[in-house]
N, C-alpha and C positions, 0 to 999 in steps of 0.2 A: 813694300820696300820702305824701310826708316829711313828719313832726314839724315841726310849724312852729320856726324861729326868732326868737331875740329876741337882743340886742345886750347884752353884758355892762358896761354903764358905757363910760368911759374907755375900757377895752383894747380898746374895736372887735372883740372876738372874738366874731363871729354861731357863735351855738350852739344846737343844741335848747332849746325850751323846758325839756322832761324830759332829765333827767341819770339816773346812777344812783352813789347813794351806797354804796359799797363796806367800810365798814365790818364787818360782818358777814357777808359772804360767802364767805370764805375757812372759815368754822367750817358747812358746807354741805359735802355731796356733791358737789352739783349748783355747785360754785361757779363752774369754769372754765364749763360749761355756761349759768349765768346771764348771768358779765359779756360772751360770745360771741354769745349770743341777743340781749342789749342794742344790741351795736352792729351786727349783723345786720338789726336791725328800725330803725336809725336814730338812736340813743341817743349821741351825738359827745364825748360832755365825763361824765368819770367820777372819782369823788372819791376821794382814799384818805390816808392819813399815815404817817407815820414810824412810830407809836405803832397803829396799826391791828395787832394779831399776822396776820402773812399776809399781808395783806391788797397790799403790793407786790411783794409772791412773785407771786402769781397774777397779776397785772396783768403781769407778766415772761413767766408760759410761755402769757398769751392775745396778746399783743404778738409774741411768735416763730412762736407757731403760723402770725399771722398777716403773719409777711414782713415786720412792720415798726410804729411807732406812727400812727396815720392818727385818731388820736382825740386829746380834748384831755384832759390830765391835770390834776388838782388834787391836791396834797398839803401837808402841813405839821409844822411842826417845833414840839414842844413845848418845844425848849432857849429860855433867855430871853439869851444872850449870842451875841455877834456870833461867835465860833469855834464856838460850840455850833452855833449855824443852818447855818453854813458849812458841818461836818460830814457836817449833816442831809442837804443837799441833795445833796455830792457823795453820801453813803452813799445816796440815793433812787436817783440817775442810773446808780450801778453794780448793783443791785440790780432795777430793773426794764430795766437793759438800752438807755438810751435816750441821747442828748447834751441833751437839751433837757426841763423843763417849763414847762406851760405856762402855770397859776397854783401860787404856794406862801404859806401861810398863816403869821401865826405864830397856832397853836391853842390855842386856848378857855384867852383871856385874859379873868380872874377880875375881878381887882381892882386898883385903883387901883395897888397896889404892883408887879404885874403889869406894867402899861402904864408905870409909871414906867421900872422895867428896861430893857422890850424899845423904847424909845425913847432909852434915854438914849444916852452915848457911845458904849459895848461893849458898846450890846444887841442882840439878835436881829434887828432891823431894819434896823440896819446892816451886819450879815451876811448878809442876805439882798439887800442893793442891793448888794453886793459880786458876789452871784452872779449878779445883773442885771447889770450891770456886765462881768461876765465872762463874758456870754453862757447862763447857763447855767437860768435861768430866765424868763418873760418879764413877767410879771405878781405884785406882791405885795398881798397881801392879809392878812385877820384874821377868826379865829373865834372869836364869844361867843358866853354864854346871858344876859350882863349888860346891860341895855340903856344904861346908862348909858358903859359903854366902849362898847358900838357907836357911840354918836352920838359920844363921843371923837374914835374913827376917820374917823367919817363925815369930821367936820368935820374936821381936823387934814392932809388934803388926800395926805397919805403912801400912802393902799390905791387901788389898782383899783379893789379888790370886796371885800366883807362878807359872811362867811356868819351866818346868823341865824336864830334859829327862826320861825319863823308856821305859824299852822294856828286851824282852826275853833275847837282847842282853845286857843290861845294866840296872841290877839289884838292885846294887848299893845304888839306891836313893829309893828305897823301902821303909826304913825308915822315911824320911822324908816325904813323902807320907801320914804314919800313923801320923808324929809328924801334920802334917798342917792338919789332920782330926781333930785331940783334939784342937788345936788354931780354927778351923773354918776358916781356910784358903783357896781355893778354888785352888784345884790344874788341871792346863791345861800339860799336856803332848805332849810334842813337841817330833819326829821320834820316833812315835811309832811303825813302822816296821824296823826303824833301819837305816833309814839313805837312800837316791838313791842309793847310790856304794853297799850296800850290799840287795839292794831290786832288783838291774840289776842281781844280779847273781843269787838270787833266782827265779826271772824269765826264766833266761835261764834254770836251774835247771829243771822248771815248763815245757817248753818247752821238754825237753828232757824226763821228765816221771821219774827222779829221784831226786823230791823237798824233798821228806819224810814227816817230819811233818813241815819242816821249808818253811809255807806258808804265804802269805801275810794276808790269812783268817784269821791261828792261830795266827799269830804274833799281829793281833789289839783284838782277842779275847782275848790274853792273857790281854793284857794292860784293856780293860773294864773289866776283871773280878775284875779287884783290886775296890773295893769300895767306895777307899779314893779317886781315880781319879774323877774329875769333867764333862772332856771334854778331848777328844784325835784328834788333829788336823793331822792325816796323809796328808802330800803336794800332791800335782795330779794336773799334767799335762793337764790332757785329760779325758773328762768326762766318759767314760768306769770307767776306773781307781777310780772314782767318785760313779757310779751304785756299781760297787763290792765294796767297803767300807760301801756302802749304804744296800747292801745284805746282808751282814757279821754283820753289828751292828742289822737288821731288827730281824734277826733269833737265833743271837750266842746266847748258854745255858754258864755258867760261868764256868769256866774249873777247873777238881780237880787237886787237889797236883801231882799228878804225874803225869797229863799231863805236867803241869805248869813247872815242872821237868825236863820232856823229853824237852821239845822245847827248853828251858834253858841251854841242852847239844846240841843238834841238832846245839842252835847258837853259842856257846862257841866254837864248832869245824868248821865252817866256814871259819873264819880266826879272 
Protein backbone atom coordinates (compact mmCIF):
# COMPACT_ATOMS: atom_id res chain seq x y z
CA UNK A 1 0.00 0.00 0.00
CA UNK A 2 1.77 3.53 -1.05
CA UNK A 3 1.80 6.60 1.21
CA UNK A 4 -1.07 8.21 0.42
CA UNK A 5 -0.83 11.63 -1.68
CA UNK A 6 -1.72 15.08 -1.24
CA UNK A 7 -1.43 17.97 -3.86
CA UNK A 8 1.29 20.69 -3.08
CA UNK A 9 -0.88 23.99 -3.68
CA UNK A 10 -0.57 25.58 -7.03
CA UNK A 11 2.50 23.50 -8.35
CA UNK A 12 -0.04 20.39 -8.91
CA UNK A 13 3.03 18.22 -7.58
CA UNK A 14 1.00 15.17 -6.08
CA UNK A 15 3.61 13.93 -3.46
CA UNK A 16 3.45 11.76 -0.43
CA UNK A 17 2.00 12.96 2.41
CA UNK A 18 5.35 12.14 4.53
CA UNK A 19 8.58 13.61 3.04
CA UNK A 20 11.80 13.27 4.66
CA UNK A 21 13.65 16.37 5.96
CA UNK A 22 17.30 15.89 5.40
CA UNK A 23 18.80 18.28 7.28
CA UNK A 24 20.67 16.13 9.61
CA UNK A 25 21.39 13.24 8.04
CA UNK A 26 24.30 13.49 6.58
CA UNK A 27 25.98 13.89 10.41
CA UNK A 28 24.69 9.93 10.75
CA UNK A 29 26.51 6.71 9.77
CA UNK A 30 23.41 5.39 8.59
CA UNK A 31 22.88 8.35 6.36
CA UNK A 32 23.05 7.14 2.77
CA UNK A 33 21.16 4.16 4.39
CA UNK A 34 18.28 6.46 5.64
CA UNK A 35 17.54 8.60 2.79
CA UNK A 36 17.57 4.95 0.41
CA UNK A 37 15.29 3.21 2.79
CA UNK A 38 12.90 6.55 2.58
CA UNK A 39 12.51 6.36 -0.88
CA UNK A 40 12.56 2.48 -0.98
CA UNK A 41 9.45 2.49 1.24
CA UNK A 42 7.70 5.39 -0.77
CA UNK A 43 9.00 8.66 0.59
CA UNK A 44 8.85 10.86 -3.15
CA UNK A 45 9.83 14.45 -2.14
CA UNK A 46 13.04 15.06 0.17
CA UNK A 47 14.14 18.42 1.69
CA UNK A 48 17.71 19.63 1.77
CA UNK A 49 19.60 23.44 1.36
CA UNK A 50 22.48 25.13 0.31
CA UNK A 51 23.44 25.73 4.00
CA UNK A 52 22.62 22.06 5.18
CA UNK A 53 26.67 20.80 5.74
CA UNK A 54 26.41 17.54 3.62
CA UNK A 55 23.53 17.31 3.29
CA UNK A 56 23.47 17.71 -1.00
CA UNK A 57 26.62 15.50 -1.09
CA UNK A 58 24.70 12.62 -0.02
CA UNK A 59 21.51 13.35 -1.95
CA UNK A 60 24.34 13.13 -5.04
CA UNK A 61 25.84 9.64 -4.19
CA UNK A 62 22.05 8.19 -3.29
CA UNK A 63 20.75 9.85 -6.81
CA UNK A 64 23.82 7.87 -8.64
CA UNK A 65 23.57 4.91 -6.80
CA UNK A 66 20.26 4.95 -7.99
CA UNK A 67 20.55 5.63 -11.96
CA UNK A 68 19.25 8.72 -11.69
CA UNK A 69 16.74 11.47 -9.80
CA UNK A 70 13.07 9.78 -9.58
CA UNK A 71 12.27 11.83 -6.36
CA UNK A 72 11.20 15.35 -5.98
CA UNK A 73 13.82 17.74 -4.40
CA UNK A 74 13.50 20.75 -2.11
CA UNK A 75 16.24 23.11 -1.42
CA UNK A 76 17.14 26.52 -0.60
CA UNK A 77 19.33 29.31 -0.79
CA UNK A 78 20.05 31.55 2.27
CA UNK A 79 21.62 34.49 -0.08
CA UNK A 80 19.17 37.36 -0.12
CA UNK A 81 20.30 38.96 -3.65
CA UNK A 82 19.23 37.98 -7.07
CA UNK A 83 23.29 36.65 -8.16
CA UNK A 84 23.44 35.28 -4.80
CA UNK A 85 20.34 32.74 -5.41
CA UNK A 86 21.39 32.26 -8.85
CA UNK A 87 24.69 31.01 -7.51
CA UNK A 88 22.74 28.84 -5.13
CA UNK A 89 20.99 27.12 -7.49
CA UNK A 90 23.49 26.52 -10.18
CA UNK A 91 26.15 25.45 -7.18
CA UNK A 92 22.84 22.93 -5.89
CA UNK A 93 22.44 21.41 -9.65
CA UNK A 94 26.36 20.63 -9.95
CA UNK A 95 26.60 19.31 -6.63
CA UNK A 96 23.88 16.88 -6.47
CA UNK A 97 24.30 15.88 -10.03
CA UNK A 98 20.84 16.73 -11.43
CA UNK A 99 19.51 19.52 -14.36
CA UNK A 100 16.42 20.25 -12.58
CA UNK A 101 14.89 20.99 -9.00
CA UNK A 102 11.98 20.69 -8.21
CA UNK A 103 10.98 23.23 -5.37
CA UNK A 104 13.73 26.08 -4.19
CA UNK A 105 13.08 28.11 -1.12
CA UNK A 106 14.46 31.39 -0.29
CA UNK A 107 15.24 30.15 3.66
CA UNK A 108 14.23 31.16 6.95
CA UNK A 109 13.25 34.60 6.32
CA UNK A 110 13.46 36.42 9.63
CA UNK A 111 12.35 39.71 9.38
CA UNK A 112 10.71 42.41 7.72
CA UNK A 113 14.22 43.65 6.53
CA UNK A 114 14.57 40.18 5.25
CA UNK A 115 11.58 40.02 3.09
CA UNK A 116 12.17 43.61 2.18
CA UNK A 117 15.61 42.48 0.26
CA UNK A 118 14.66 39.31 -1.07
CA UNK A 119 11.57 41.00 -2.86
CA UNK A 120 13.04 43.99 -3.80
CA UNK A 121 14.74 44.67 -7.32
CA UNK A 122 18.11 42.52 -6.92
CA UNK A 123 16.74 40.25 -4.31
CA UNK A 124 16.73 36.64 -4.07
CA UNK A 125 13.40 36.26 -5.63
CA UNK A 126 14.26 37.56 -8.68
CA UNK A 127 17.09 35.37 -8.95
CA UNK A 128 15.39 32.51 -8.37
CA UNK A 129 12.41 33.43 -11.19
CA UNK A 130 15.47 33.79 -13.20
CA UNK A 131 16.33 30.11 -12.65
CA UNK A 132 12.58 29.36 -13.30
CA UNK A 133 12.90 31.04 -16.24
CA UNK A 134 15.72 29.14 -17.25
CA UNK A 135 14.49 25.96 -16.72
CA UNK A 136 16.39 25.21 -14.04
CA UNK A 137 14.03 25.00 -11.20
CA UNK A 138 10.45 24.51 -11.12
CA UNK A 139 8.61 25.80 -8.09
CA UNK A 140 9.69 28.79 -5.67
CA UNK A 141 8.98 28.91 -2.47
CA UNK A 142 9.82 30.34 1.28
CA UNK A 143 10.95 29.26 4.67
CA UNK A 144 10.01 30.84 8.18
CA UNK A 145 9.76 30.40 11.88
CA UNK A 146 8.01 34.02 11.65
CA UNK A 147 4.49 33.83 11.19
CA UNK A 148 3.89 37.19 10.36
CA UNK A 149 6.26 36.82 7.13
CA UNK A 150 4.52 33.60 6.42
CA UNK A 151 1.23 35.16 5.85
CA UNK A 152 3.32 37.95 3.89
CA UNK A 153 4.16 35.33 1.51
CA UNK A 154 1.09 33.63 1.80
CA UNK A 155 -0.75 36.59 0.48
CA UNK A 156 1.74 38.37 -1.84
CA UNK A 157 0.87 35.56 -4.47
CA UNK A 158 4.85 35.12 -5.54
CA UNK A 159 5.35 31.18 -3.58
CA UNK A 160 4.12 27.93 -4.61
CA UNK A 161 4.56 26.79 -1.23
CA UNK A 162 5.48 27.68 2.30
CA UNK A 163 7.41 25.76 4.70
CA UNK A 164 6.30 26.32 8.37
CA UNK A 165 6.53 24.91 11.57
CA UNK A 166 3.17 23.16 13.31
CA UNK A 167 3.07 20.53 15.64
CA UNK A 168 1.19 19.56 18.89
CA UNK A 169 3.89 21.55 20.21
CA UNK A 170 3.40 24.72 18.15
CA UNK A 171 0.02 25.42 17.22
CA UNK A 172 0.32 28.79 16.46
CA UNK A 173 0.55 28.76 12.88
CA UNK A 174 -2.55 26.79 12.41
CA UNK A 175 -4.03 29.57 10.91
CA UNK A 176 -2.04 30.21 8.44
CA UNK A 177 -2.23 26.83 7.29
CA UNK A 178 -6.06 27.40 6.63
CA UNK A 179 -5.02 31.09 5.11
CA UNK A 180 -2.44 29.18 2.43
CA UNK A 181 -5.42 26.47 1.87
CA UNK A 182 -7.82 29.29 0.32
CA UNK A 183 -4.51 31.04 -1.65
CA UNK A 184 -3.66 27.49 -3.02
CA UNK A 185 -0.44 27.58 -1.50
CA UNK A 186 1.16 24.46 -0.74
CA UNK A 187 2.08 24.03 2.64
CA UNK A 188 5.29 21.71 3.76
CA UNK A 189 5.63 21.30 7.58
CA UNK A 190 9.02 21.41 9.01
CA UNK A 191 9.52 19.56 12.99
CA UNK A 192 6.63 17.99 12.92
CA UNK A 193 7.30 16.10 16.04
CA UNK A 194 8.80 19.09 17.55
CA UNK A 195 12.04 19.40 17.17
CA UNK A 196 15.38 16.46 18.36
CA UNK A 197 15.58 18.05 21.92
CA UNK A 198 12.21 17.31 22.69
CA UNK A 199 11.75 14.09 20.46
CA UNK A 200 15.26 12.73 22.74
CA UNK A 201 13.19 12.97 25.63
CA UNK A 202 10.16 11.60 24.37
CA UNK A 203 12.15 8.78 23.63
CA UNK A 204 13.53 8.16 26.84
CA UNK A 205 9.99 8.67 28.07
CA UNK A 206 9.13 5.75 25.52
CA UNK A 207 11.93 3.76 26.89
CA UNK A 208 10.74 4.04 30.46
CA UNK A 209 6.86 3.10 29.76
CA UNK A 210 5.68 6.49 30.67
CA UNK A 211 5.51 8.56 27.07
CA UNK A 212 1.36 8.82 27.55
CA UNK A 213 0.01 9.97 24.60
CA UNK A 214 3.09 12.29 23.76
CA UNK A 215 4.40 9.84 21.10
CA UNK A 216 6.43 10.22 17.97
CA UNK A 217 3.27 8.30 16.27
CA UNK A 218 0.76 10.76 17.61
CA UNK A 219 2.74 13.79 17.31
CA UNK A 220 3.16 13.22 12.99
CA UNK A 221 -0.63 11.95 13.15
CA UNK A 222 -1.52 14.99 14.64
CA UNK A 223 0.28 17.15 11.98
CA UNK A 224 -1.40 14.80 8.86
CA UNK A 225 -4.77 15.22 10.28
CA UNK A 226 -4.63 18.83 9.33
CA UNK A 227 -5.89 18.94 5.61
CA UNK A 228 -4.46 22.12 4.76
CA UNK A 229 -0.86 20.38 5.34
CA UNK A 230 0.62 19.30 1.84
CA UNK A 231 3.78 17.19 2.99
CA UNK A 232 5.38 16.69 6.67
CA UNK A 233 9.12 16.29 6.54
CA UNK A 234 10.06 14.73 9.94
CA UNK A 235 14.31 14.68 9.94
CA UNK A 236 15.82 11.00 10.65
CA UNK A 237 18.93 9.96 11.25
CA UNK A 238 18.58 6.25 10.74
CA UNK A 239 16.35 4.36 8.74
CA UNK A 240 14.30 2.54 11.71
CA UNK A 241 13.45 6.02 12.63
CA UNK A 242 12.37 6.20 8.74
CA UNK A 243 10.18 2.63 8.69
CA UNK A 244 8.19 4.01 11.82
CA UNK A 245 7.29 7.34 10.10
CA UNK A 246 6.66 5.23 7.20
CA UNK A 247 4.19 2.89 9.59
CA UNK A 248 2.52 5.78 11.16
CA UNK A 249 1.46 7.70 7.89
CA UNK A 250 0.63 3.81 6.14
CA UNK A 251 -2.10 3.39 8.89
CA UNK A 252 -2.97 6.75 10.97
CA UNK A 253 -6.90 7.31 11.03
CA UNK A 254 -7.24 11.52 11.45
CA UNK A 255 -7.49 12.30 15.01
CA UNK A 256 -10.68 13.87 16.71
CA UNK A 257 -10.82 17.19 18.58
CA UNK A 258 -10.09 15.86 21.64
CA UNK A 259 -7.45 13.72 20.91
CA UNK A 260 -5.87 16.65 19.05
CA UNK A 261 -6.61 18.44 22.52
CA UNK A 262 -4.92 16.01 24.77
CA UNK A 263 -1.61 15.80 22.89
CA UNK A 264 -1.77 19.70 22.64
CA UNK A 265 -1.64 19.41 26.72
CA UNK A 266 0.47 16.45 26.93
CA UNK A 267 3.07 18.93 24.92
CA UNK A 268 2.45 22.11 26.44
CA UNK A 269 3.51 20.43 29.80
CA UNK A 270 6.74 18.93 28.61
CA UNK A 271 8.67 21.88 28.87
Amino acid sequence: MPIRKRRLGRTNLEIAELGLGAMDTPTSPDGFATVTAALDLGIDFVDTARDYDGSEFLLADVIRSRGGKAFAISSKTFKRTSDGAQWDVDRSLKVMGVDFIDVYHLHDVRTYEDWAQVKGTNGALAGLKTAQYRGLIGHIALSTHELEIGREAIVSGGFGAVMLEYSAFYTASAPLLELAADRDVGVIVMRPLGGSGRTSVMRTRLERGDAGVLTPQNLLRYVLSNSAVSVAIPGARFPDRVRDNVATALTAEPMAGDEMGALESAAAALY
